[in-house]
C-alpha positions as CSV (number, residue, x, y, z in Angstrom):
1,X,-27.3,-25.2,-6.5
2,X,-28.1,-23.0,-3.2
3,X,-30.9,-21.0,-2.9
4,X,-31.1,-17.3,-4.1
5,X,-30.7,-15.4,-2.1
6,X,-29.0,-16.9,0.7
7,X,-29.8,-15.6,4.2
8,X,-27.1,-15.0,7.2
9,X,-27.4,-14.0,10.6
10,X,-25.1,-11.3,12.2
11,X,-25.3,-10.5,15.5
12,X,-29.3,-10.8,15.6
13,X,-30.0,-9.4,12.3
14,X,-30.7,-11.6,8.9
15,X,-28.5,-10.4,6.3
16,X,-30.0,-11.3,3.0
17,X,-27.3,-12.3,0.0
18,X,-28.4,-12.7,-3.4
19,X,-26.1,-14.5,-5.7
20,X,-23.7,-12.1,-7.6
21,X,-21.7,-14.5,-9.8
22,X,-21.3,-18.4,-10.4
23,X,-18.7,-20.6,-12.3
24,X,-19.0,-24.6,-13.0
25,X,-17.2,-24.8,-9.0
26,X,-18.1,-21.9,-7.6
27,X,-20.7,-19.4,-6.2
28,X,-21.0,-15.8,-5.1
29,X,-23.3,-14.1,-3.1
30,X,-22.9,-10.4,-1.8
31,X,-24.9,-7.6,0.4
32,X,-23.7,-4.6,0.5
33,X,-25.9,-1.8,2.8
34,X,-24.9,0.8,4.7
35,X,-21.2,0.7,4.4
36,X,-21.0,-3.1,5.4
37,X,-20.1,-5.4,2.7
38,X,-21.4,-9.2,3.1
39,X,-20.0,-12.3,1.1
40,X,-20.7,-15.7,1.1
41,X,-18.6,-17.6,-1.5
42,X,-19.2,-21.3,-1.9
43,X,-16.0,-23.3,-3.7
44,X,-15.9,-26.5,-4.9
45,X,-12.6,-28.4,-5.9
46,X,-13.0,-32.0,-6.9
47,X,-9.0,-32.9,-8.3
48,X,-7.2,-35.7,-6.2
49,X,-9.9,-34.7,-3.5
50,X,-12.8,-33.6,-3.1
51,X,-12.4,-30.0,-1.2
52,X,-15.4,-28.2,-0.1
53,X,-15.5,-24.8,1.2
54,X,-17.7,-22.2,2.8
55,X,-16.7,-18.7,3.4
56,X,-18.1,-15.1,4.9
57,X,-16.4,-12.4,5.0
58,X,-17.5,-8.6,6.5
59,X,-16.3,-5.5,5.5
60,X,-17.3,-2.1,6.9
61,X,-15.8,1.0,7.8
62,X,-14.4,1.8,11.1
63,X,-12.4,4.5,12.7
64,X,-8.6,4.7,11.9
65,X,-7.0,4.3,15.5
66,X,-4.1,7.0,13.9
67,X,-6.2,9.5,12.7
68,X,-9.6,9.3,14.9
69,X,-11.0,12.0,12.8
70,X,-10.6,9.5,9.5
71,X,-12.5,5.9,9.2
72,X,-10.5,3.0,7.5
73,X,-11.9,0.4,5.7
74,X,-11.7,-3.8,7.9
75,X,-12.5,-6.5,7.3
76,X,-12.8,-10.5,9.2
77,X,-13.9,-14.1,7.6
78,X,-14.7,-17.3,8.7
79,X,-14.5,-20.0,6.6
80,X,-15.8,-23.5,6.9
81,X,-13.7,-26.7,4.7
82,X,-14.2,-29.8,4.0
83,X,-11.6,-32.2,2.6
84,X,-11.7,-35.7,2.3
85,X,-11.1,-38.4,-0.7
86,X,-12.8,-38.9,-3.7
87,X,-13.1,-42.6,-3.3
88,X,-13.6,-44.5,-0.1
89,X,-15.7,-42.3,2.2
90,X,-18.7,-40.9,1.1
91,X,-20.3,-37.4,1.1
92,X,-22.5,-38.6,4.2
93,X,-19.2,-39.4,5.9
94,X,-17.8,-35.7,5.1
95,X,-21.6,-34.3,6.4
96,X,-21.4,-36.3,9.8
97,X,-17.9,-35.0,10.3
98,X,-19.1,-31.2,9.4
99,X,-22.0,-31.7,11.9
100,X,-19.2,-33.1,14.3
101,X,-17.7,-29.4,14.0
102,X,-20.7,-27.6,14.2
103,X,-21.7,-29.0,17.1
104,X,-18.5,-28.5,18.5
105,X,-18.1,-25.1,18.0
106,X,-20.0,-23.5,20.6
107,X,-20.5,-19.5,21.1
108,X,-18.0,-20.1,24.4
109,X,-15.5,-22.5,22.5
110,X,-15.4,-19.7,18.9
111,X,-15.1,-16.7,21.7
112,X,-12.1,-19.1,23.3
113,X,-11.0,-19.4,19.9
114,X,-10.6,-15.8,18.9
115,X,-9.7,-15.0,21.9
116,X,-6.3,-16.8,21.4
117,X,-7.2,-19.9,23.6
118,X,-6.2,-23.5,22.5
């Protein structure tokens, strides 16, 4: 099981996330201060393949481009998956192809991303 609480970084500033809820394949874990709600959610599905993922999702209040005057609640995720077989390769195998990702994904190449580059 993952640490309680878990700790995220946003823009420079730790977010701390203590676990809200947990099932046999799953856990929660949720900030919410000053309007901006935090969640970290880590799934597990192990059926005809083992299926791992990772998700974090922010949710704050910004202003409604129709009515200025209002504010309107938005929200984003990222999520991270990881799907491979449940005989055959191994859970180091999944890891080094994770790490392959990470690595990948630079700040330049997830602004490229978002940005609607390919």
């Amino acid at each position: 099981m993952f640490p309680d609480p878990l700790s995220v970084t946003y823009a420079g500033a730790a977010v701390s996330l203590p676990r809200t809820g947990t099932d046999a394949n799953a856990s929660t874990y949720v900030s919410s201060v000053a309007g901006v709600d935090t969640t970290l959610v880590v799934r597990h599905d192990n059926k005809k393949r083992k299926r791992v993922n990772v998700s974090l999702r922010r949710e704050s209040a910004v202003t409604d481009p129709f009515v200025p005057a209002n504010s309107i609640r938005a929200s984003m995720s990222a999520s991270f998956t990881l799907d491979f077989p449940t005989t055959g390769l191994t859970t180091t195998d999944a890891q080094n192809l994770g790490k392959a990702l990470r690595d990948f994904l630079t700040d330049a190449y997830i602004l490229k991303a978002a940005g609607g580059e390919t």
